[in-house]
N, C-alpha and C positions, 0 to 999 in steps of 0.2 A: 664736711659734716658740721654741723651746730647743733648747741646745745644751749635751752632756754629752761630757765628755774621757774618754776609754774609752782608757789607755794612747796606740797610734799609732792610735785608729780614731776618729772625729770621727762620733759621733753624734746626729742630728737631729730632733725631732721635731715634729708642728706637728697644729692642728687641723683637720680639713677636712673640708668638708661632705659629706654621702652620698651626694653627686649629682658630686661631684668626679672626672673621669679624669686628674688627674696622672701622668704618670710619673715615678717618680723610682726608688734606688734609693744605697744608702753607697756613700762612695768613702771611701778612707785617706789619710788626712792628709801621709802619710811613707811613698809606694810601698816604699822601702828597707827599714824597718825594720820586723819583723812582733814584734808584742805574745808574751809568754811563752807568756798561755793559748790565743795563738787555733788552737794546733797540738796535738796529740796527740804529743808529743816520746817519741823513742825509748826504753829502758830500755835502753842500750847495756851496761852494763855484765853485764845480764842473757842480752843478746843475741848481744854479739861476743867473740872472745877477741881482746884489744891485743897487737899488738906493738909495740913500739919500738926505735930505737938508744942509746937510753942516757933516765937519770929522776934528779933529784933527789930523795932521800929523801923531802927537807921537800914537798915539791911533787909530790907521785902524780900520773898521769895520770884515774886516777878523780872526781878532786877538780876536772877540767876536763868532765867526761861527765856531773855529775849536776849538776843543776838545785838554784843555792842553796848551790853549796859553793863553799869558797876554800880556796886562794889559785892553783888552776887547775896546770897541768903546768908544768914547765922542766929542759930539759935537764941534766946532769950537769956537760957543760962546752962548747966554744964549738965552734962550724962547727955544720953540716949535720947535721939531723935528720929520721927518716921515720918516724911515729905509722903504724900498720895496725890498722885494725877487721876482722879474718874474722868476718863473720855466720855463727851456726851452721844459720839458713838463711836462704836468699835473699828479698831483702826488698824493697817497690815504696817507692822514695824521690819523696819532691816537695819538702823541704825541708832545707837544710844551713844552717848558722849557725856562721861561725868568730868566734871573737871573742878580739884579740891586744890585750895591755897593753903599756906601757913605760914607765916615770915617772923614769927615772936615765938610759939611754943614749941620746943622738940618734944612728938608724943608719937605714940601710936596708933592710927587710926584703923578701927575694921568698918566696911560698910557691909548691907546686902540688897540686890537689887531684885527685883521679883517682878512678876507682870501677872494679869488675872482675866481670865475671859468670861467668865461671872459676874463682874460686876463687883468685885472684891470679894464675895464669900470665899475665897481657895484662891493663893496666892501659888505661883510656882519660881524657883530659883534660877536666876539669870548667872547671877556671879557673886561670887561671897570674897572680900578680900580684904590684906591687912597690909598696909604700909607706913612707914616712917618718915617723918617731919623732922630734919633734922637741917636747921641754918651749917651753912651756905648754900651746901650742897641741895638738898633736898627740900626745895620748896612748894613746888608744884608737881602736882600726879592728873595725868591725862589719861582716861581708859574710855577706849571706844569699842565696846562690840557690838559684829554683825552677828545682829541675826536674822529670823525669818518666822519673824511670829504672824500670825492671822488674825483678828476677832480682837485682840487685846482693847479691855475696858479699863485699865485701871494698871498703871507702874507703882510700885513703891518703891521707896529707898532709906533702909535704916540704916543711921549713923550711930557706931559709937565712936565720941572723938576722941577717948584714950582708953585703951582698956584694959590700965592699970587704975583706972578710976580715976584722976586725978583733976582739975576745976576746967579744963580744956571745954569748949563752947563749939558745936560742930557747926560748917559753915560748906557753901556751896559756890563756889566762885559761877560757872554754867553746868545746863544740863539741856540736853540739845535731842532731838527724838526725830528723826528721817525714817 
């Protein structure tokens, strides 16, 4: 038997006879996290026109949308931000990837991720969540859901990056859309 590290996919393979009806069949080592190449990642930037409420110069929101780039988005300045993708045309999603840094401020982060098959009049809820930024331990949060949206004209993503209010500046290291 052998066994090869394929990023998160645990691959196995073994000798078996011709006469063998095994069933067998991969499983993933790490249901959560999906490998870079095992998706067909969007070309967002080719795709959607972004809006946003405000960008640091140094820090583009494109540099969060393309695969291999840094140092990812961050706000201009503190509170409440809302990233929008309008697809120029409607698109079948099954995979989102948000992916949040923090190596300086321990805060509390909520985000909410929504998608719209209107054109943005009527937003619907993907996932609403709150996590902690706390050095050493808790630097980085990686959240990938499948889904199985149809038609989707337009994702959003509102950040708030502490919400105890405090001068925290929300930032996007990727965001990845298959």
């Amino acid at each position: 038997m052998q066994y090869a590290d394929e990023g998160s996919i645990v691959v196995m393979t073994q000798a078996i006879d011709k006469g063998s009806k095994m069933r067998k069949r991969m499983i993933e080592r790490d249901s959560h996290e999906v490998s870079q190449t095992e998706h067909d990642w969007l070309n967002l930037e080719a795709l959607a026109l972004a809006e946003m409420t405000s960008e640091d110069a140094a820090h583009p929101l494109e540099s969060a949308l393309t695969a291999g780039s840094s140092p990812g988005w961050r706000a201009a300045g503190p509170g409440e931000q809302t990233i929008r993708l309008l697809f120029d045309e409607a698109q079948k999603i099954e995979l989102i990837r948000l992916v949040f840094e923090e190596e300086h401020q321990p805060r509390t982060q909520e985000f909410v991720l929504r998608f719209s098959t209107d054109g943005g009049d009527s937003f619907h809820d993907i996932a609403r969540q709150q996590y902690n930024f706390s050095a050493p331990d808790a630097l980085r949060e990686v959240e990938d859901y499948r889904v199985e949206l149809d038609g989707v004209t337009a994702l959003e993503l509102n950040i708030i990056p502490d919400i105890s209010g405090g001068d925290a500046r929300a930032s996007l290291a990727a965001w990845r859309v298959a």
